[in-house]
KOLBAMAR-370223 format. One line per field, with one value per atom (N, C-alpha, C, CB): residue number from 1; x, y, z. Coordinates in steps of 0.001 Angstrom, whole numbers, plus 500000, padded with zeros to 6 digits. Glycine has a CB too. Layout:
N
k	[NUM_...]
c1	[X_...]
c2	[Y_...]
c3	[Z_...]
***
This chain:
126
k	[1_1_1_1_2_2_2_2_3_3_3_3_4_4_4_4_5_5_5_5_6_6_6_6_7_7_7_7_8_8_8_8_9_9_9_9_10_10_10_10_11_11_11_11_12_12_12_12_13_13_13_13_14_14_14_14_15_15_15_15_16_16_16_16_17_17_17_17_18_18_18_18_19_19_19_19_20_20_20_20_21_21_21_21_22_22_22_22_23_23_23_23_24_24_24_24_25_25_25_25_26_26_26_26_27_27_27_27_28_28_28_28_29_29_29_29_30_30_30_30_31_31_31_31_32_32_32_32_33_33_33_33_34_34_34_34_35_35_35_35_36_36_36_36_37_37_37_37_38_38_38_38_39_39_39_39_40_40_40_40_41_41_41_41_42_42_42_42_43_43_43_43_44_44_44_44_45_45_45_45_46_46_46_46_47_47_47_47_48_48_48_48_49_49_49_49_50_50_50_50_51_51_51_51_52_52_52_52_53_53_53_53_54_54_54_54_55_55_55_55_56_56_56_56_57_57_57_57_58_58_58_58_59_59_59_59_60_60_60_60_61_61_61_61_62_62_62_62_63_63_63_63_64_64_64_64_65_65_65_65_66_66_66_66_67_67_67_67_68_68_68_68_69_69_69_69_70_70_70_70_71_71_71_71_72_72_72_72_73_73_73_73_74_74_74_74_75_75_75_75_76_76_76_76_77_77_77_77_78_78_78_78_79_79_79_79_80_80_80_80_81_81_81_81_82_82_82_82_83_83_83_83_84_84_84_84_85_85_85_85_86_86_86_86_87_87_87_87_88_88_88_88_89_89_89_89_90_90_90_90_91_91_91_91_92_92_92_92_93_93_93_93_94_94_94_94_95_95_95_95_96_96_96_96_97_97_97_97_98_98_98_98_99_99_99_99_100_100_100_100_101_101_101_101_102_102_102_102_103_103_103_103_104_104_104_104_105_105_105_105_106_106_106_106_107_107_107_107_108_108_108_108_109_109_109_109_110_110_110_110_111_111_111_111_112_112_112_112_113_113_113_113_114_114_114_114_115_115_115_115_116_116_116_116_117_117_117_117_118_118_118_118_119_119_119_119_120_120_120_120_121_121_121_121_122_122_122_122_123_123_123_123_124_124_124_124_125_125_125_125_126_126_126_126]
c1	[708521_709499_709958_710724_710033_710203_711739_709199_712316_713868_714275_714507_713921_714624_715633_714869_716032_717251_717934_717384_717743_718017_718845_717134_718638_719000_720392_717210_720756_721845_721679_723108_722195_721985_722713_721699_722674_723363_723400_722666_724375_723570_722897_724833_722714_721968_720660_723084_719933_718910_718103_718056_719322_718941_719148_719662_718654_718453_719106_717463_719919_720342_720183_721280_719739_719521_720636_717700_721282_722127_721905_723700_722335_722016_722863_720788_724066_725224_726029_724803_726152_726799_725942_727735_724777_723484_722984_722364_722835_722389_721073_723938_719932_718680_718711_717289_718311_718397_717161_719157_716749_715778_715907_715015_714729_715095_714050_714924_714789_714341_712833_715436_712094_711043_711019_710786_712248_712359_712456_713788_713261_713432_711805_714594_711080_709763_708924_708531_709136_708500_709004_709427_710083_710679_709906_712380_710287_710036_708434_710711_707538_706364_705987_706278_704535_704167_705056_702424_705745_706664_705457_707515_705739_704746_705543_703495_707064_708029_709234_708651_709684_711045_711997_710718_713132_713614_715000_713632_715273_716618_716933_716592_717885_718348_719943_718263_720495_721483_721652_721767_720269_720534_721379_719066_721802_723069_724246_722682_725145_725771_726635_725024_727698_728647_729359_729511_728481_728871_729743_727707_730223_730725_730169_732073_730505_730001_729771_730865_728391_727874_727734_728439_728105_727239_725813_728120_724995_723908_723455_724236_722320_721895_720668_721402_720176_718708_718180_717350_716814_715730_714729_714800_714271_713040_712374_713247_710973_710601_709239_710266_709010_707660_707422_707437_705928_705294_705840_703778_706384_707307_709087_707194_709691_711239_710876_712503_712319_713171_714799_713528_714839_716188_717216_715811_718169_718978_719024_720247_719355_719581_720898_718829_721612_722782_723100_723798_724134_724458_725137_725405_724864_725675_726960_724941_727240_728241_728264_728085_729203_730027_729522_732384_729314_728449_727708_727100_727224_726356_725207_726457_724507_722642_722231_721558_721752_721001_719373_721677_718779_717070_717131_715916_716174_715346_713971_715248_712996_712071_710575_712174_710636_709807_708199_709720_707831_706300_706373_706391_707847_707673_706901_708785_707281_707302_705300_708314_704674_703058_702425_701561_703275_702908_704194_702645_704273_705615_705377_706219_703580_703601_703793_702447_704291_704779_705834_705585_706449_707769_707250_709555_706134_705491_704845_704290_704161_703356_704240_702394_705162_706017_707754_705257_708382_709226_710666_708879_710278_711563_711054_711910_709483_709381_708978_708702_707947_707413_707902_705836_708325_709048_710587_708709_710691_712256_712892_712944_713779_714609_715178_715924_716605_717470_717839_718451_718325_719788_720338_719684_721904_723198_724004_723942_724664_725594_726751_725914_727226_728292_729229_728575_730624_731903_732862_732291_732611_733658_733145_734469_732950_732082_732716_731697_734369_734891_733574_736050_733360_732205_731270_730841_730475_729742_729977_729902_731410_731682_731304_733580_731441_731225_729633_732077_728582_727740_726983_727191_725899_725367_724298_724630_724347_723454_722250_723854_721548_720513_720102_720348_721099_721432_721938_721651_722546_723927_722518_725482_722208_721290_719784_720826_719606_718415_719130_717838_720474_721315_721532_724025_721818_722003_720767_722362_719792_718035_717492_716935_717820_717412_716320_716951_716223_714883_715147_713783]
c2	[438199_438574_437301_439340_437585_436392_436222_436355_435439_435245_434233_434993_433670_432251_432075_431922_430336_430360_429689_429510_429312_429064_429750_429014_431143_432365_433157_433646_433608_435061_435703_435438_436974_437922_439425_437548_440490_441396_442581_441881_443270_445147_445856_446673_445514_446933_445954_448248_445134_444276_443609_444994_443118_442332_440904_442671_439977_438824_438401_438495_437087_436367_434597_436778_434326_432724_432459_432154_431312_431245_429331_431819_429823_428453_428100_428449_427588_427208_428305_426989_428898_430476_431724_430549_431429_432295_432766_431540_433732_434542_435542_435694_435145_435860_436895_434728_437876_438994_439694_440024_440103_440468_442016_439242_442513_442957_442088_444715_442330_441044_441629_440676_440607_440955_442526_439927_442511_443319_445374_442563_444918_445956_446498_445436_445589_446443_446943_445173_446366_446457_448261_445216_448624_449687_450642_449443_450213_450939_451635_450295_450335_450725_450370_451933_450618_450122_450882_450513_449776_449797_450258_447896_451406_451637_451996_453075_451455_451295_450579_452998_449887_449172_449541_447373_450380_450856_450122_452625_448865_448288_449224_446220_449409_450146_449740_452232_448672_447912_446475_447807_446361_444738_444795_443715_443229_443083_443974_443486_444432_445243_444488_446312_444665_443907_444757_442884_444583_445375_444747_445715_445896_445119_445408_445192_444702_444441_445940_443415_445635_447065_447977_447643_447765_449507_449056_450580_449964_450647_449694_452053_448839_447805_449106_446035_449247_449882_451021_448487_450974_451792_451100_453193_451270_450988_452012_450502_452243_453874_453004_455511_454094_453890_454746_453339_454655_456418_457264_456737_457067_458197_458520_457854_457347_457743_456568_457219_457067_456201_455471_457353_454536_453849_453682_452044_453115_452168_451141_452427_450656_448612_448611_447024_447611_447317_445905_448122_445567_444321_443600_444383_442458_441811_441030_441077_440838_440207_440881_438827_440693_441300_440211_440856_440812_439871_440954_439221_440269_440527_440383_439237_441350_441223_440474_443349_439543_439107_438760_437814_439063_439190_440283_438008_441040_441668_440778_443032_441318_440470_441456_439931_441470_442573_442499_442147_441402_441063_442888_438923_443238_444476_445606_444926_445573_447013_447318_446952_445505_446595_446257_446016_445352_444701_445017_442912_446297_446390_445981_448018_445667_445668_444163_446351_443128_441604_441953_440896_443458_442866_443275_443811_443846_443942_442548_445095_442239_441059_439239_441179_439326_438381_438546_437090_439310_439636_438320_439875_437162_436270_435562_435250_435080_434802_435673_433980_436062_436573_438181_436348_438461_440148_439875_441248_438678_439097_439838_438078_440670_442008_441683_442656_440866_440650_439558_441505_438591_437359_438059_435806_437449_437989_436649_438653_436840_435941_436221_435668_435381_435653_435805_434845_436747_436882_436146_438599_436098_435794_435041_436967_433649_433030_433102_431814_433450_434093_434777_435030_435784_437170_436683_437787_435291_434575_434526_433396_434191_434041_435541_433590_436363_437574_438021_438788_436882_437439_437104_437141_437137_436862_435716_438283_435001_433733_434211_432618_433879_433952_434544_432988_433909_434359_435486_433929_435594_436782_438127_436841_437488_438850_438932_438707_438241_438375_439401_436368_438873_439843_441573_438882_441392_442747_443429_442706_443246_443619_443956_442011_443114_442772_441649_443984_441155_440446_439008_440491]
c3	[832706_831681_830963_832313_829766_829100_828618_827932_828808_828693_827900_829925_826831_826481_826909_825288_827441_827980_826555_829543_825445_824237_823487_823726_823828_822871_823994_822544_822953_823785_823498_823865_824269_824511_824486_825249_824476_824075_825575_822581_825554_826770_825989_827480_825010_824580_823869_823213_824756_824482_822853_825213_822311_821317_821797_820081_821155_821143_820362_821070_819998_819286_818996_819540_817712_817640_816455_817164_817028_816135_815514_816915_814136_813314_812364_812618_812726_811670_811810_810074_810216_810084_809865_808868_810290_810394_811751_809822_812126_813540_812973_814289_813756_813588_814934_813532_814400_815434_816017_814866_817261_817350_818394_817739_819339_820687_821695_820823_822540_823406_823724_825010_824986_825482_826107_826382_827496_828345_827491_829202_826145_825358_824641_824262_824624_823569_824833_822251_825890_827360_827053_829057_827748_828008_826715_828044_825597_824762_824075_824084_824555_824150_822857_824291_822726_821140_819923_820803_819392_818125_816684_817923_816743_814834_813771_814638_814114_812476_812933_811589_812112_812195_810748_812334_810706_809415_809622_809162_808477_808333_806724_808281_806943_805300_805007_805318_805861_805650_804834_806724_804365_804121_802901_803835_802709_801738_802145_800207_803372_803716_804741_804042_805166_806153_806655_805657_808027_809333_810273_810113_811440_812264_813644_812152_814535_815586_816292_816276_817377_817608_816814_818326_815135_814659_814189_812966_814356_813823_812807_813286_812463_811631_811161_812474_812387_811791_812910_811626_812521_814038_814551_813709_815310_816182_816337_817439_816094_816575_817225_815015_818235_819043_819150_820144_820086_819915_820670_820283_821380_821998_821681_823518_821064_821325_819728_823313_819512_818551_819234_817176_818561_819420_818159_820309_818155_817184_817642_816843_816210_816743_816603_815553_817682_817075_817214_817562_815610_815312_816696_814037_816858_817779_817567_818303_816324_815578_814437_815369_814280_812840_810855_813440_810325_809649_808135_811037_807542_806047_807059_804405_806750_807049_805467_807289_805703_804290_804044_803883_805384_805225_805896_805865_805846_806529_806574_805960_808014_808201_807618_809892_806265_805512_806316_803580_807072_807819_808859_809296_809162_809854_809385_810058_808033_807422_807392_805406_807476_807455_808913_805935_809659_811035_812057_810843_812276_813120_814701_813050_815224_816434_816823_816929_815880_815890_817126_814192_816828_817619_819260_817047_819446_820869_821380_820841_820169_820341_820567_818855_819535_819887_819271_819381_819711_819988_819122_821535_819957_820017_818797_821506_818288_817097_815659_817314_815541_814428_814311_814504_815431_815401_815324_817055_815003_814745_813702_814641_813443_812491_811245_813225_811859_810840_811171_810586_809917_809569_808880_808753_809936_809637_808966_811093_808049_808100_808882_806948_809918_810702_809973_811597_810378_809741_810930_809359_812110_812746_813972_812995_814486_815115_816291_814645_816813_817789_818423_817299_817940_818677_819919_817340_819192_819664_821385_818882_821637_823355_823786_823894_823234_824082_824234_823416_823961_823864_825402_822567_825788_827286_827205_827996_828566_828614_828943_829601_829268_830027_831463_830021_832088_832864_833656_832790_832385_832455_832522_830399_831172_830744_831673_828849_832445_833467_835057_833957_834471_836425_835752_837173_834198_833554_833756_832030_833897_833525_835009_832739_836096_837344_837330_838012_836330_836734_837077_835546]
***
C-alpha cells in the first residue's frame, strides 16, 4: 500500500499536497484499491468555493459510484482535464498523474485537522 508520508490525509480517503495557498487533491492509493477500475471522474464545481467536506465531484467505477469530498474549504480552480479521456491514471497512479482538483485554500486553519501518515495508515489498518 502506498502511503506518502509527504502528503495528508483525509477519512473519507483523499489525499492532500499542499503548496503555499494551493492544495492538490486526489484519492489515495488504498481508495482506487477498494473501488476498482475508475472509467469516469465528473468535477462540475470548478471556479466554485466550497466548504469543507461537501461534494467537489464523482468517481464512478464499474461497479459503484462514490463522491469526492473537499478537504478544505477553498475555490477549486483546475480541474485535472487528462481525466476526462484517461480516467484509469487515477488506478494507475493515483498520488501523481490521477490527481482531481487544486483548491485555492480559504482558511489554512483546516489544514491541522487533516491526517499524517500515520494517522491515516492506523485509520485503513495497514
Amino acid at each position: 500500500m502506498n502511503i506518502p508520508a509527504n502528503l495528508k490525509y483525509t477519512k473519507d480517503h483523499e489525499w492532500v499536497s499542499i503548496d503555499g495557498d494551493v492544495a492538490t487533491v486526489g484519492i489515495t492509493d488504498f481508495a482506487q484499491k477498494e473501488l476498482g477500475d475508475i472509467v469516469y471522474v465528473e468535477v462540475e464545481t470548478l471556479d466554485q468555493t466550497l466548504d469543507k467536506d461537501e461534494v467537489f465531484g464523482t468517481v464512478e467505477a464499474v461497479k459503484t459510484v462514490s463522491d469526492l469530498f473537499l478537504p478544505l474549504s477553498g475555490e477549486i480552480i483546475e480541474f485535472n482535464d487528462t481525466l476526462e479521456s484517461s480516467p484509469e491514471k487515477v488506478n494507475t497512479d493515483p498520488y501523481g498523474e490521477g490527481w482531481m482538483v487544486k483548491v485555492k485554500i480559504a482558511d489554512a486553519s483546516e489544514v491541522k485537522g487533516l491526517l499524517d501518515s500515520e494517522a491515516y495508515k492506523n485509520l485503513i489498518g495497514a
